[in-house]
SEVO-46572 format. One record per residue (C-alpha): x, y, z; residue in one letter; residue number from 1. Coordinates in Angstrom, 2 decimals. Last residue first. Layout:
N
REC, X, Y, Z, A, NUM
...
//
This chain:
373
REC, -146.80, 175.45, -66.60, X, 373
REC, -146.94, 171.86, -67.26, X, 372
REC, -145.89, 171.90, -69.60, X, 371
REC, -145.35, 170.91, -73.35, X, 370
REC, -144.10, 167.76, -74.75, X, 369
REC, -142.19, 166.15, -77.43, X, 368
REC, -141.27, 162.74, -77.90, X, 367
REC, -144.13, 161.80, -80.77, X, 366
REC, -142.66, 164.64, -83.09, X, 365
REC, -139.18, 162.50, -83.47, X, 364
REC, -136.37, 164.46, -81.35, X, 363
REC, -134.64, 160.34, -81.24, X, 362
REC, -134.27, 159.88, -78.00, X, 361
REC, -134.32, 155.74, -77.56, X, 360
REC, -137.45, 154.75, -76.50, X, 359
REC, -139.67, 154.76, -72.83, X, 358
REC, -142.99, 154.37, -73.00, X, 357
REC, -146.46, 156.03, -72.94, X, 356
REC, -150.00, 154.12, -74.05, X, 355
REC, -151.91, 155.25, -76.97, X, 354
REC, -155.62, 155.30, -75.10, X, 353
REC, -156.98, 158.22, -77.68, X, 352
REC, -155.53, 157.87, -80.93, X, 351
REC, -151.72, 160.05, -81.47, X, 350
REC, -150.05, 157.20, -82.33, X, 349
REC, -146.36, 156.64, -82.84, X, 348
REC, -146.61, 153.59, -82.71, X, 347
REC, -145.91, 154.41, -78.55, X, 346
REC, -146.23, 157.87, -77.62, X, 345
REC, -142.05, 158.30, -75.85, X, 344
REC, -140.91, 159.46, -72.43, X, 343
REC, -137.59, 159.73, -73.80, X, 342
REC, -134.37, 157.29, -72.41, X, 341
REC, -131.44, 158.08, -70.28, X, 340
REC, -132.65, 155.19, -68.18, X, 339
REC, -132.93, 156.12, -64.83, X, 338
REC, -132.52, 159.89, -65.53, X, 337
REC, -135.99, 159.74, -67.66, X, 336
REC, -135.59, 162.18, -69.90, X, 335
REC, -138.56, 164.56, -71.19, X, 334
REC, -137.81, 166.08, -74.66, X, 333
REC, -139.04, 169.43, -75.89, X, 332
REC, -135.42, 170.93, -75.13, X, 331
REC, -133.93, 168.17, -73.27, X, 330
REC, -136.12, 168.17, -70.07, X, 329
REC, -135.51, 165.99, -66.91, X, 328
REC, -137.70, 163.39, -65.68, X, 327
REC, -137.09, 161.35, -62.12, X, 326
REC, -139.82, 158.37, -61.32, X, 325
REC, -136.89, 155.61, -62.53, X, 324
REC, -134.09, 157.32, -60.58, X, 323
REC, -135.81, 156.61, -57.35, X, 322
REC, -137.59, 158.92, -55.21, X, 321
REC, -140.18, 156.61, -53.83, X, 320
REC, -143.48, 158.04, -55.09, X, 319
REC, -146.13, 155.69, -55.22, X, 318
REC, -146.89, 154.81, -59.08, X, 317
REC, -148.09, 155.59, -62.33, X, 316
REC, -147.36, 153.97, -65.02, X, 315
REC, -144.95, 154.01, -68.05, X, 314
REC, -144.12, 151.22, -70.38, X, 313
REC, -140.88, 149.53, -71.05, X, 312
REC, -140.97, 150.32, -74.97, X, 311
REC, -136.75, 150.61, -75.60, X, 310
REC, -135.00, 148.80, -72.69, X, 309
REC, -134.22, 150.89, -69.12, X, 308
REC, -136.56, 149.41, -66.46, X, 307
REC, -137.16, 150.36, -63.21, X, 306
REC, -139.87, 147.60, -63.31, X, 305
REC, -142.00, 149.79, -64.71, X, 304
REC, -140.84, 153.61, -65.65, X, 303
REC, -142.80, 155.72, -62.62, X, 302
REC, -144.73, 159.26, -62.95, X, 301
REC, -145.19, 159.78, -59.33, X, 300
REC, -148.37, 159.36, -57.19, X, 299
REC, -150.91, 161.81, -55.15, X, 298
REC, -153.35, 161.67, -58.08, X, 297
REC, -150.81, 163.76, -60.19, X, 296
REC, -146.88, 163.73, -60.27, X, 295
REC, -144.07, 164.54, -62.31, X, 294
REC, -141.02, 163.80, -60.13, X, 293
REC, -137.31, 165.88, -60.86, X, 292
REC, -136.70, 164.80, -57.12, X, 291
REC, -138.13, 167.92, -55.58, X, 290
REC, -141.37, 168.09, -57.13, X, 289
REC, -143.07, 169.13, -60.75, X, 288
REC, -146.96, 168.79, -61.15, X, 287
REC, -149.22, 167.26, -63.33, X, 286
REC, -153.08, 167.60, -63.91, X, 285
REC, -155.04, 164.99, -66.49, X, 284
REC, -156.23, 162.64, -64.54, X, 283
REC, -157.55, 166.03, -62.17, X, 282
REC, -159.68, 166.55, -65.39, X, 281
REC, -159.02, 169.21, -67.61, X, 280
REC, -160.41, 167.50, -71.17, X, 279
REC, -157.34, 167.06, -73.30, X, 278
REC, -158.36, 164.11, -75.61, X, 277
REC, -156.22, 161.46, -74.23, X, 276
REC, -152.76, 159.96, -74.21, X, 275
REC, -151.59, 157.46, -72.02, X, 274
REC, -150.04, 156.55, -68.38, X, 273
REC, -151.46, 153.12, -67.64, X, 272
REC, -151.89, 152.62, -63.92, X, 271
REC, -149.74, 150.22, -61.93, X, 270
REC, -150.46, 151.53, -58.46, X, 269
REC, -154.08, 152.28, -58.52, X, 268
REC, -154.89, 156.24, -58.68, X, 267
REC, -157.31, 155.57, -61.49, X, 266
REC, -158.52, 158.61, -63.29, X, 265
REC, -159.47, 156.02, -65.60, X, 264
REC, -156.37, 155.58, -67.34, X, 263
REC, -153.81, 158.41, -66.25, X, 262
REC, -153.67, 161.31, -68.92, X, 261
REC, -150.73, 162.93, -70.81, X, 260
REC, -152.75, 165.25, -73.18, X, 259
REC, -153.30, 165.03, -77.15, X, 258
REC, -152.09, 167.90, -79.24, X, 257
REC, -151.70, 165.16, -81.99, X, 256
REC, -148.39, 163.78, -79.81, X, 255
REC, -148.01, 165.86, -76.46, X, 254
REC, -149.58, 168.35, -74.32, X, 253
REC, -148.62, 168.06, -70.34, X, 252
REC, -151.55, 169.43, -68.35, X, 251
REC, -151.36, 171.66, -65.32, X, 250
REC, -148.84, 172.18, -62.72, X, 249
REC, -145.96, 174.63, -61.51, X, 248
REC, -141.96, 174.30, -62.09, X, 247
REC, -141.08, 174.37, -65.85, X, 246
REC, -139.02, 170.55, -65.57, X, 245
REC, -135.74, 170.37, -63.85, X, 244
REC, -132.71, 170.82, -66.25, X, 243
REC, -131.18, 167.63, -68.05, X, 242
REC, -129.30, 164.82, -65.94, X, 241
REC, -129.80, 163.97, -62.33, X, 240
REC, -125.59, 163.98, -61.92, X, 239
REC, -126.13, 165.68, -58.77, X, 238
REC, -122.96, 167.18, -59.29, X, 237
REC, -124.80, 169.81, -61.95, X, 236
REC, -127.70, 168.31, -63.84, X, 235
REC, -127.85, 170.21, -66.81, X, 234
REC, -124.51, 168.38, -67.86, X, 233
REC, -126.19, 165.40, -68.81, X, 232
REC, -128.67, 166.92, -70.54, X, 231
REC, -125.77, 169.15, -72.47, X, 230
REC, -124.04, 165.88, -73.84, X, 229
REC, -127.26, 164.72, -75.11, X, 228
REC, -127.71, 167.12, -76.37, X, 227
REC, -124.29, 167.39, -78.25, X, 226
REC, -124.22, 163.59, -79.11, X, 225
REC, -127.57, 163.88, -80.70, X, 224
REC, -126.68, 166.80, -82.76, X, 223
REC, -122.95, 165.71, -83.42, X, 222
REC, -123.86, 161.74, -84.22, X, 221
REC, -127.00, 163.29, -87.30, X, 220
REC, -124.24, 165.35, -88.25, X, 219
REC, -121.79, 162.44, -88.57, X, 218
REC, -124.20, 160.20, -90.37, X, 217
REC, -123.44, 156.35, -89.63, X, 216
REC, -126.37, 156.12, -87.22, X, 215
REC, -128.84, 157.65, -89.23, X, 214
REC, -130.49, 158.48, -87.27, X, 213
REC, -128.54, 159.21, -83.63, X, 212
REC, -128.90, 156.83, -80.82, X, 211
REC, -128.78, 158.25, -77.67, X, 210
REC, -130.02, 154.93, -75.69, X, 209
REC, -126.86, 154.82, -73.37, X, 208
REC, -124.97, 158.19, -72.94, X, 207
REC, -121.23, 156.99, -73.27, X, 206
REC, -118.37, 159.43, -71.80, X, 205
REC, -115.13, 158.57, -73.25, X, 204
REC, -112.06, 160.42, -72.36, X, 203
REC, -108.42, 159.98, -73.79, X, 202
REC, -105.14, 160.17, -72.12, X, 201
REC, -103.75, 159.42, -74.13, X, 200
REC, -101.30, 157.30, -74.90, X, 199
REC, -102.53, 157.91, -78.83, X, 198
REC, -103.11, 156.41, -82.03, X, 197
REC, -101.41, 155.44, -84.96, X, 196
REC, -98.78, 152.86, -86.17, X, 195
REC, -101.05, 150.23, -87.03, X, 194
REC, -104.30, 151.82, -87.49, X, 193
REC, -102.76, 155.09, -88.67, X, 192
REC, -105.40, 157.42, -87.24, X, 191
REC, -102.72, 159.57, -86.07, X, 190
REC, -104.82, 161.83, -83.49, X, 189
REC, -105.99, 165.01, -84.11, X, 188
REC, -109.49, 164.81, -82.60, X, 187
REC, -111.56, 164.66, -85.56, X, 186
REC, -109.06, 162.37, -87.70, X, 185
REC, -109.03, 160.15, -84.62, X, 184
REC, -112.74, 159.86, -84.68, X, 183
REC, -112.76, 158.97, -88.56, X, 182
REC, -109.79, 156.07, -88.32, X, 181
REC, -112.34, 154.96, -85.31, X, 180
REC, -111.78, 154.33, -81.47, X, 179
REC, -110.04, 152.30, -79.53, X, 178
REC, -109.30, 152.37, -75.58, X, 177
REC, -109.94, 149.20, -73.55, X, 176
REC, -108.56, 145.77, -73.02, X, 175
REC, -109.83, 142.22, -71.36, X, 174
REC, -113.61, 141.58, -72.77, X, 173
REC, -111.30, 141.98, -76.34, X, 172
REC, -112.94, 144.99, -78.78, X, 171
REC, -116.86, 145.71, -79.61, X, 170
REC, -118.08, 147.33, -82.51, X, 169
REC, -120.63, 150.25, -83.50, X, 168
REC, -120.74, 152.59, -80.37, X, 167
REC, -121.47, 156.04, -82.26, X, 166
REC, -119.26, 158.84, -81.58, X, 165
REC, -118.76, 162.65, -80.68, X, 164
REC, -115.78, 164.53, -80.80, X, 163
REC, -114.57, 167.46, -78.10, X, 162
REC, -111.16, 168.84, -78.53, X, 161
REC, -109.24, 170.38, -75.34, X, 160
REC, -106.22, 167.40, -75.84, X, 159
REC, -108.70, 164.79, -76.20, X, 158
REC, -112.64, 164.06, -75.54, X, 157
REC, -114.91, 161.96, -76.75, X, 156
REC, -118.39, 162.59, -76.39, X, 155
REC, -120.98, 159.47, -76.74, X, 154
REC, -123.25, 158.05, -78.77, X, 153
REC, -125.62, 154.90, -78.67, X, 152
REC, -125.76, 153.29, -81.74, X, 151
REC, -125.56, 149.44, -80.53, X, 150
REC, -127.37, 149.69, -77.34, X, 149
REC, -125.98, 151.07, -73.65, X, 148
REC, -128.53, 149.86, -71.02, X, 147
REC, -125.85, 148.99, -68.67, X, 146
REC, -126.54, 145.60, -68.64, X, 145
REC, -126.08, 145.50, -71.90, X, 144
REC, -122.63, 147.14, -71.52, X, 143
REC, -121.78, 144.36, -69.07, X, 142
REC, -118.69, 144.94, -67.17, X, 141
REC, -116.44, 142.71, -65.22, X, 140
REC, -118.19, 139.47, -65.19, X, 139
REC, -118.26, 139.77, -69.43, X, 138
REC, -119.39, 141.74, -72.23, X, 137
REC, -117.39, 142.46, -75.22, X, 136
REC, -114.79, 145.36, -74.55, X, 135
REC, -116.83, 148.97, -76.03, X, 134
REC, -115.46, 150.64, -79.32, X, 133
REC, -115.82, 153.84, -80.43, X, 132
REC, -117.32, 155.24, -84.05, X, 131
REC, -116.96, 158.46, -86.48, X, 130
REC, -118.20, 157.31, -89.28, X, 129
REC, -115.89, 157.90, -92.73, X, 128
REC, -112.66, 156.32, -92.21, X, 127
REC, -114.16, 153.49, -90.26, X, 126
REC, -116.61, 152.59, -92.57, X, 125
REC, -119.58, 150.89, -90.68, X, 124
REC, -120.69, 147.30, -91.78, X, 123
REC, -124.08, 147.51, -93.93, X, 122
REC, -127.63, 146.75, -92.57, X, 121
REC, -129.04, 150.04, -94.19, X, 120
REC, -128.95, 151.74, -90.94, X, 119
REC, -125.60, 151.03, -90.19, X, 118
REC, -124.41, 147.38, -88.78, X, 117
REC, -123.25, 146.64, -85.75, X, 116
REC, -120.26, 144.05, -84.45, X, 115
REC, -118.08, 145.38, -87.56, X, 114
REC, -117.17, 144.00, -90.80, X, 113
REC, -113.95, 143.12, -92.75, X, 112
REC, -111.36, 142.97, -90.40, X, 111
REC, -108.07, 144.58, -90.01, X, 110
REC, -105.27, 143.39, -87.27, X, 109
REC, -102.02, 144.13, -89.65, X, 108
REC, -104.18, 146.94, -90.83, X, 107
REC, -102.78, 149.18, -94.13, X, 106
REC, -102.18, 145.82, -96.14, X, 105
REC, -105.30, 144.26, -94.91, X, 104
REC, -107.73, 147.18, -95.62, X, 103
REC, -108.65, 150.90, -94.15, X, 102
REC, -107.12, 153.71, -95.35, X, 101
REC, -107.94, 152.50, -98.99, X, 100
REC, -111.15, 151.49, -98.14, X, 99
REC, -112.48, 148.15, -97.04, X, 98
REC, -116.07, 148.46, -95.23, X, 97
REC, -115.69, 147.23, -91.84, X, 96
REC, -112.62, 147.33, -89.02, X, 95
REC, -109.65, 150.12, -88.90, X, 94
REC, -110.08, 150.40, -84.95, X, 93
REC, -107.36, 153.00, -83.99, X, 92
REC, -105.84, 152.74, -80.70, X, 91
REC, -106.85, 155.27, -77.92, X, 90
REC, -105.38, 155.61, -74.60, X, 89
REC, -107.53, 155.57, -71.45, X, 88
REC, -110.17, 157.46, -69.23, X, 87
REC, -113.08, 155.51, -69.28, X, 86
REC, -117.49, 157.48, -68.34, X, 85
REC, -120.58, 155.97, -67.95, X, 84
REC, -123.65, 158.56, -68.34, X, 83
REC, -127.01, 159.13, -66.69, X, 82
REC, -125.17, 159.71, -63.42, X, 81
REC, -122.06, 159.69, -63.60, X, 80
REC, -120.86, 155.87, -63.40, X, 79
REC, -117.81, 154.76, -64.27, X, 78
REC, -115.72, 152.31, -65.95, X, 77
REC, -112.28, 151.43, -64.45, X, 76
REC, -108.73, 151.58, -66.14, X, 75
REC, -105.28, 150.13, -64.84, X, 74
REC, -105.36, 146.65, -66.02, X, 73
REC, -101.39, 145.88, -66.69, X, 72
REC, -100.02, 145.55, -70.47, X, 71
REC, -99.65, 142.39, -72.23, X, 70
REC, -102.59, 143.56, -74.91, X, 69
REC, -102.91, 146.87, -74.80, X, 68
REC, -105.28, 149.51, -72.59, X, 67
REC, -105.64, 146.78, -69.75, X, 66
REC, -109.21, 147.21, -68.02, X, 65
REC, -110.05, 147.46, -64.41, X, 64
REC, -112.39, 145.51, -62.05, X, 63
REC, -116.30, 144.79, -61.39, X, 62
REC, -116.60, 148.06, -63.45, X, 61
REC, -119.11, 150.78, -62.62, X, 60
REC, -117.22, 152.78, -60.09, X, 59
REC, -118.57, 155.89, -59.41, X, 58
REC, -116.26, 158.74, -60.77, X, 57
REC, -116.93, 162.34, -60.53, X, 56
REC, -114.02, 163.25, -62.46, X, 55
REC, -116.92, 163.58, -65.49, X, 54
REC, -118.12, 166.45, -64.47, X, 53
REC, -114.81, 168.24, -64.68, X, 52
REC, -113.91, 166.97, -67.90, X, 51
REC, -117.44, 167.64, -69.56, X, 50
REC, -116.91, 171.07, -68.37, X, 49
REC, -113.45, 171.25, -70.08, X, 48
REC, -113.73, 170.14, -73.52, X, 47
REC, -116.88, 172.68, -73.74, X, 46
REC, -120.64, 171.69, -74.19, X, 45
REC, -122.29, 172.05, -77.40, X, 44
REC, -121.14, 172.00, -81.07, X, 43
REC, -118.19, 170.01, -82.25, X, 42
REC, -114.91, 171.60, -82.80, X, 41
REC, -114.39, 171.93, -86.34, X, 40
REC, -113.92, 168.42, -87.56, X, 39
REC, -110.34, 167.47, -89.31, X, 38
REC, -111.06, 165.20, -92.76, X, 37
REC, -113.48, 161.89, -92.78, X, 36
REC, -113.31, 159.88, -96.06, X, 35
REC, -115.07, 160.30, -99.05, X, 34
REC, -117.52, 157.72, -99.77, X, 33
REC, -116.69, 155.14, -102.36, X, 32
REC, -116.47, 152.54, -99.45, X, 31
REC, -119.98, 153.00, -98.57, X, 30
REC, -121.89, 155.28, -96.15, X, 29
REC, -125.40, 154.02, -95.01, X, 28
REC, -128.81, 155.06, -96.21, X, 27
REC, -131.15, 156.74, -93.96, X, 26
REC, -134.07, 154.84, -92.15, X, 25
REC, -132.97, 153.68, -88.37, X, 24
REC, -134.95, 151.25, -85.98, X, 23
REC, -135.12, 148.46, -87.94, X, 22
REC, -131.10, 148.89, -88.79, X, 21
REC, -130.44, 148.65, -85.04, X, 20
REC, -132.56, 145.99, -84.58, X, 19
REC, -131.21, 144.26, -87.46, X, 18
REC, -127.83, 144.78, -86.21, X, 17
REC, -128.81, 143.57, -82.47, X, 16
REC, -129.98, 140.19, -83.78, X, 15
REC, -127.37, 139.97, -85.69, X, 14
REC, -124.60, 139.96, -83.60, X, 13
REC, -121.72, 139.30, -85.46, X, 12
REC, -118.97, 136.85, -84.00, X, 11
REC, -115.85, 138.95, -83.25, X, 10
REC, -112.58, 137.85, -84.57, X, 9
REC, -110.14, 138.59, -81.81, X, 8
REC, -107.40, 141.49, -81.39, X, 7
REC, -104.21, 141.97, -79.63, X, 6
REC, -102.86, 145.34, -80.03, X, 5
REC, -99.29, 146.37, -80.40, X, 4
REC, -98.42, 150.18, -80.59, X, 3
REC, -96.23, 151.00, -83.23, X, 2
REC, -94.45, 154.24, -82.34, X, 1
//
């Protein structure tokens, strides 16, 4: 049945598209590109177990969503843990590069371009990227806030199929639920965008700062969206994210074989964490707590300010048990459940003194560590 929509014209955001397309290399899909067919089911966790974890519902949303235009507000954003999480319907978001699935005719509510941009600065092409869209921000939920950039991916899940998705436009600060000609097509959805769609219900689960490169390249979306998907999973009820780092102490190897060392030995709140030539020192000694801390001097591996944007550096700290000194691994990667972000080498650099930050996971050489052991 048709399913009416209201729709606005959305004012780009360029700064956010060019720091989206600053951050990613790969060329973008264009309108000759062939369109998305049926996905296999997507690698990683089950339909199921992200179901059940995601039931755990903290409230998020200062007030609920409508899923059409007219229609009450019956749907809340969540919290769980490292993710946020909407159960709604899903109408199909035609918007970008004009194709023959996608354009005027086939789209009472079509428009030309998307909020973001792929990583060659051109609009997305809905019936080749899989993408999901977020309401603009406003008093009732702020996705900036939330620490959830252009890019970021999440796992979408309908009728016992998983798909994963890249956040890449933004719908009416009011209404909820829509979701790319491509992302239908993976979940078995009509992706007619004016006759398409679903009641749902349909799951989102967003994992801010999981941006996959290139952004517009389905397999680069499943292998981010699928770890990330199994970090957040690792962490049971708890919602911690990840699995506990290798319990025991010693050094943390990094970038160039270089060590994670505290500046000067210095057990002053606020020092740098960095790399250094690996030379055994007690600056150089880490070990795992309850908490998911990594901690040496007597303090706690801390993200300043409790901060969650790309290159907030890390210190160290007196322990307090917050979200912001918690680190789980990803493979190689250490998370920090605060943020959902990788403890990062800055540049990259491997020179002695490169300081440590957080960054958008990316599996890049310069966010992966060994130890301690």
């Amino acid at each position: 049945m048709t399913r009416p929509r209201f729709r606005i014209l959305l004012a780009t955001l360029a700064a956010a598209a060019l720091a989206l397309a600053g951050a990613l290399t790969l060329g973008a899909a264009s309108s000759s590109a062939a369109p998305a067919r049926a996905a296999a089911p997507a690698a990683g966790p089950t339909a199921s177990q992200l179901l059940a974890k995601a039931a755990n519902c903290t409230p998020a949303s200062n007030g609920e969503y409508a899923t059409d235009d007219g229609e009450p507000p019956t749907v809340e954003i969540c919290s769980n843990g490292s993710a946020y999480t909407w159960t709604s319907d899903m109408d199909i978001d035609c918007d970008g590069v004009t194709t023959s699935h996608c354009n005027s005719s086939t789209d009472p509510w079509y428009q030309d371009q998307t909020s973001f941009q792929t990583s060659t600065g051109n609009w997305f092409t809905s019936d080749v990227t899989r993408y999901f869209v977020i309401p603009l921000p406003s008093s009732r939920f702020s996705y900036q806030n939330a620490g959830i950039t252009p890019g970021s991916v999440a796992a979408v899940v309908y009728n016992g199929k998983v798909a994963y998705a890249v956040f890449a436009d933004e719908g009416p600060s009011t209404i909820i639920g829509e979701g790319s000609y491509a992302l239908a097509t993976a979940l078995g959805i009509d992706p007619d965008p004016d006759t398409g769609g679903t009641d749902g219900p349909v799951t989102f689960i967003v994992f801010p700062g999981h941006v996959p490169s290139p952004v517009e390249n389905n397999s680069a979306i499943d292998a981010t969206g699928s770890a990330a998907a199994t970090t957040w999973l690792g962490g049971g009820g708890s919602g911690s994210g990840g699995t506990t780092p290798p319990a025991g102490s010693g050094r943390i190897t990094g970038y160039g074989g270089k060590c994670v060392d505290i500046a000067g030995a210095s057990s002053a709140n606020g020092a740098a964490v960095q790399l250094y030539t690996c030379n055994g020192t007690s600056a150089q000694s880490w070990s795992t707590s309850s908490g998911n801390s990594l901690r040496a001097l007597g303090k706690c591996m801390d993200v300043t300010g409790a901060g969650t944007a790309n290159g907030t550096q890390v210190q160290l700290y007196d322990c307090n048990g917050t979200a912001a000194q918690a680190w789980t691994r990803s493979g190689s990667e250490l998370v920090n459940t605060g943020s959902g972000k990788c403890l990062d080498a800055t540049g990259p650099s491997s020179a002695d003194g490169t300081r440590l930050q957080i960054w958008s996971c990316t599996g890049a050489s310069n966010q992966l560590w060994t130890g301690p052991s």
